[in-house]
C-alpha positions in Angstrom: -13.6 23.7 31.3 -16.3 21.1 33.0 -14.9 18.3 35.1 -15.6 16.0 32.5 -12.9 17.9 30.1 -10.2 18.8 33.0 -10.6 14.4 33.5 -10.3 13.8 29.9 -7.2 16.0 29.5 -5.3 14.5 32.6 -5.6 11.1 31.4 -4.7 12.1 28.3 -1.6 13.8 29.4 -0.7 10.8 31.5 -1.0 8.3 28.6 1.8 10.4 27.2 3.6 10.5 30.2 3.6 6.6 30.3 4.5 6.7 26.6 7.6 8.6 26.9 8.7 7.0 30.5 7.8 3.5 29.6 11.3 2.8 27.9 14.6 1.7 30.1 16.8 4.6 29.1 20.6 3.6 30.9 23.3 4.1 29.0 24.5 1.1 26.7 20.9 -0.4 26.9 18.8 -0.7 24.0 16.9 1.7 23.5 20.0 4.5 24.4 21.9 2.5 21.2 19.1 2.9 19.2 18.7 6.8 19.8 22.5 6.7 19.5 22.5 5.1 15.8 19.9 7.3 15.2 21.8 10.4 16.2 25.1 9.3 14.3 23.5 8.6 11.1 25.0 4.9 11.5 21.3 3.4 10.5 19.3 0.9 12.5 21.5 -2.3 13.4 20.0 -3.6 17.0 22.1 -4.1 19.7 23.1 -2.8 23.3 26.0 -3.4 26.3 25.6 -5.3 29.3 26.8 -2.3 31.7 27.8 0.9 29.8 28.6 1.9 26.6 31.7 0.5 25.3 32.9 -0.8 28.9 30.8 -4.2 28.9 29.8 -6.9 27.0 28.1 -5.8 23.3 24.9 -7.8 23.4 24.5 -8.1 18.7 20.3 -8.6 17.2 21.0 -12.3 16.9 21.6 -12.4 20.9 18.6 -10.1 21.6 15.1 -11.0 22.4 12.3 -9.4 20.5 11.5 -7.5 23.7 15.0 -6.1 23.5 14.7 -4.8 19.4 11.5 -3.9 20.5 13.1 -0.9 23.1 15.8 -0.2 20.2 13.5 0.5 17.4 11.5 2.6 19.8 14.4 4.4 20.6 15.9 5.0 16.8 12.1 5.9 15.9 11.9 8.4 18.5 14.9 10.5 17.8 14.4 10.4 14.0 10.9 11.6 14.4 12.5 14.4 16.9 14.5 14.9 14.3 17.8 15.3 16.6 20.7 14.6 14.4 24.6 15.5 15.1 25.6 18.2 13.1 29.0 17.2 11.4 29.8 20.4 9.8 
């Protein structure tokens, strides 16, 4: 490969890098409840916790700014299109 290529291919693996990383993944935030619906099969219904799952303050879509539904979708989309699903049988 030239320099020009090995260049091309670093920045393209960083875009993807800053893709995958660019999302606040704590537990209980939005994005984690959106991979969690995802995974359950409960659907897409925004919302996250203030502090952990289940042990702070639910935080429903009509509290959340569009920032916040933003990371949730992202997170639901990106489980249903890796296709990681909990196998209840």
């Amino acid at each position: 490969m030239n320099d020009v290529a090995v260049k091309d291919l670093g920045l393209d693996i960083q875009k993807q890098v800053d893709e995958i990383t660019k999302h606040d993944k704590r537990h209980g935030g939005p994005y984690d409840r959106g991979g969690a619906d995802s995974y359950y099969g409960r659907g897409h219904k925004p919302h996250y916790f203030v502090g952990n799952t289940h042990q702070g303050t639910q935080i429903p879509e009509d509290k959340m700014t569009d920032d916040e539904i933003r990371e949730y979708t992202a997170g639901y989309n990106d489980n249903e299109a890796a296709g990681e699903f909990k196998d209840w049988g």
